[in-house]
C-alpha positions in Angstrom: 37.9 -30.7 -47.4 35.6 -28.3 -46.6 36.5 -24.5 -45.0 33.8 -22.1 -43.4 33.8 -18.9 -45.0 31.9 -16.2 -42.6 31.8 -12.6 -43.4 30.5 -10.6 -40.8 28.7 -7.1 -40.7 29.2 -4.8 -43.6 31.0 -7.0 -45.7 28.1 -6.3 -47.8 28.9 -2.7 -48.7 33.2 -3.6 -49.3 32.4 -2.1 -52.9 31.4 1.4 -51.2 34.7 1.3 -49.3 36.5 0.1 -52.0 35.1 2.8 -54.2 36.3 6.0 -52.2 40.0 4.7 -52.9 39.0 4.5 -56.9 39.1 0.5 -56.2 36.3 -1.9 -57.7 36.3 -4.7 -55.3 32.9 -6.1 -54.3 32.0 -8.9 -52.1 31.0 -11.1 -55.0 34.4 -10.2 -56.6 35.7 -11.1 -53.5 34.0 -14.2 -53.4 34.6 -15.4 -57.1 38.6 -14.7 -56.1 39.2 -17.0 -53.4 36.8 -20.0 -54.8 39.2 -19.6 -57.9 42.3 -19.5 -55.0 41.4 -23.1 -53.9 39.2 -24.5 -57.6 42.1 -27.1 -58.0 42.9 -27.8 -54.5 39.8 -30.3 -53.5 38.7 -27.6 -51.2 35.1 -26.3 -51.0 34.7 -23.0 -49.4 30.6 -22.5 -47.8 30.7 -19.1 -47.4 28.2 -16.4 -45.6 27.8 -12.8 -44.9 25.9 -11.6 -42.2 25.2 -9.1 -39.7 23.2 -11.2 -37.4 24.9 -12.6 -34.6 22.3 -15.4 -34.4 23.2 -16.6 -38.0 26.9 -16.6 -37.2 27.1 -18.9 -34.1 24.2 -21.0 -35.3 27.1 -21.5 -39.1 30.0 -22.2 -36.8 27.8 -24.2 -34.8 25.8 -26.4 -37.2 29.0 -26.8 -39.4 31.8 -27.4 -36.6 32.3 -31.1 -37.6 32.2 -31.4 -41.7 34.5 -28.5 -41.3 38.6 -28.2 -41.4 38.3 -25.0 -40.3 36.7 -20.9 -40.0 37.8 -18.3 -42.0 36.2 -15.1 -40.5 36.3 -11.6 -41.1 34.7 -10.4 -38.3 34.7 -6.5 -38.5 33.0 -5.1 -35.4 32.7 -8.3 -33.8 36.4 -8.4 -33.3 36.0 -5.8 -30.6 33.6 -6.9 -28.2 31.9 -10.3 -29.1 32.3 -12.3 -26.3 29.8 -14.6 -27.6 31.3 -15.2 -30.7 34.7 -15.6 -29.2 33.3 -18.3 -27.0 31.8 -20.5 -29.8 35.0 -20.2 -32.0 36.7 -21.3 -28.9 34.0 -24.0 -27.8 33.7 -25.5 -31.4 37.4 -26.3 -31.6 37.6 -25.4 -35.1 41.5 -23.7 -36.2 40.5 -20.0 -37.0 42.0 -17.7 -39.2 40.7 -14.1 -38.4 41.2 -11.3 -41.1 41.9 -8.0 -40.5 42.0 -5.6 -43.8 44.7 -2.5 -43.8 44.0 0.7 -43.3 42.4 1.2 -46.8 40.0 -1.4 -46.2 39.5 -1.6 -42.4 36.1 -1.2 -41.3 37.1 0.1 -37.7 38.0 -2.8 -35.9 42.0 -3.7 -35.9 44.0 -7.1 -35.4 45.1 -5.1 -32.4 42.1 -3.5 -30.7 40.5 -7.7 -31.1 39.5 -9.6 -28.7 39.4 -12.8 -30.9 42.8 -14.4 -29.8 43.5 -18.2 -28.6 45.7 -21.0 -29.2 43.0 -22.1 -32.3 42.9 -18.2 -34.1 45.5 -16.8 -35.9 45.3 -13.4 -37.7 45.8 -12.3 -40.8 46.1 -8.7 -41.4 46.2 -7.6 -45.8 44.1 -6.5 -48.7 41.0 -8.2 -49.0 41.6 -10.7 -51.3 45.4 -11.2 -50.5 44.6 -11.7 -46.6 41.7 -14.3 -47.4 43.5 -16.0 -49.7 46.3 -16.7 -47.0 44.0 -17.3 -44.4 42.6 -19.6 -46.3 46.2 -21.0 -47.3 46.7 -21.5 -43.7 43.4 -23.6 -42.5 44.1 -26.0 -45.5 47.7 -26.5 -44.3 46.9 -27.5 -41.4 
């Protein structure tokens, strides 16, 4: 089974957050945790980070039937991407959207997000915790 993985804008600089809270958490730390979450679960995780909205729909797009699902942690996007709300929603694909506490949080909240529907659940956590159970979730299904 194959999940998407898209990390949206930022992501990139999570070890900068991470760092003001005496944390070490990068994005490839990130990374290397949840592809050892699923390693023995016949799951393969293709993962991206991006901040170009053009790369994201054209992953959810191009990938919508080889995968079981999207795990996206959209940041910003959460707030007023219509477009990307639309594509989620067009490409049928059961969503898991992560939000990271307070610590974490890049700005955008589960509750300030416009990326709801009857295929997107939230997840709201640490980092790694959150993704991991998002991830938990898609394969479940």
């Amino acid at each position: 089974m194959k999940i998407l993985v898209l990390q949206g804008p930022n992501l990139n600089l999570l070890g900068i957050k991470s760092s003001k809270i005496d944390q070490k958490l990068t994005l490839d730390k990130l990374n290397r945790a949840i592809r050892l979450h699923v390693r023995n679960d016949n799951i393969k995780l293709k993962i991206i980070q991006t901040h170009k909205e053009y790369i994201a729909l054209n992953f959810i797009q191009r990938n919508r039937k080889i995968a079981k699902g999207l795990v996206i942690t959209p940041t910003s996007w959460a707030k007023y991407n219509q477009t990307l709300l639309e594509t989620i929603n067009l490409s049928g694909l059961p969503t898991a959207s992560i939000y990271y506490d307070k610590s974490f949080s890049f700005g955008t909240e589960e509750k300030d997000s416009i990326l709801k529907g009857n295929n997107i659940k939230s997840f709201t956590g640490s980092p790694i915790e959150s993704t991991k159970s998002a991830i938990d979730y898609i394969s479940k299904l």
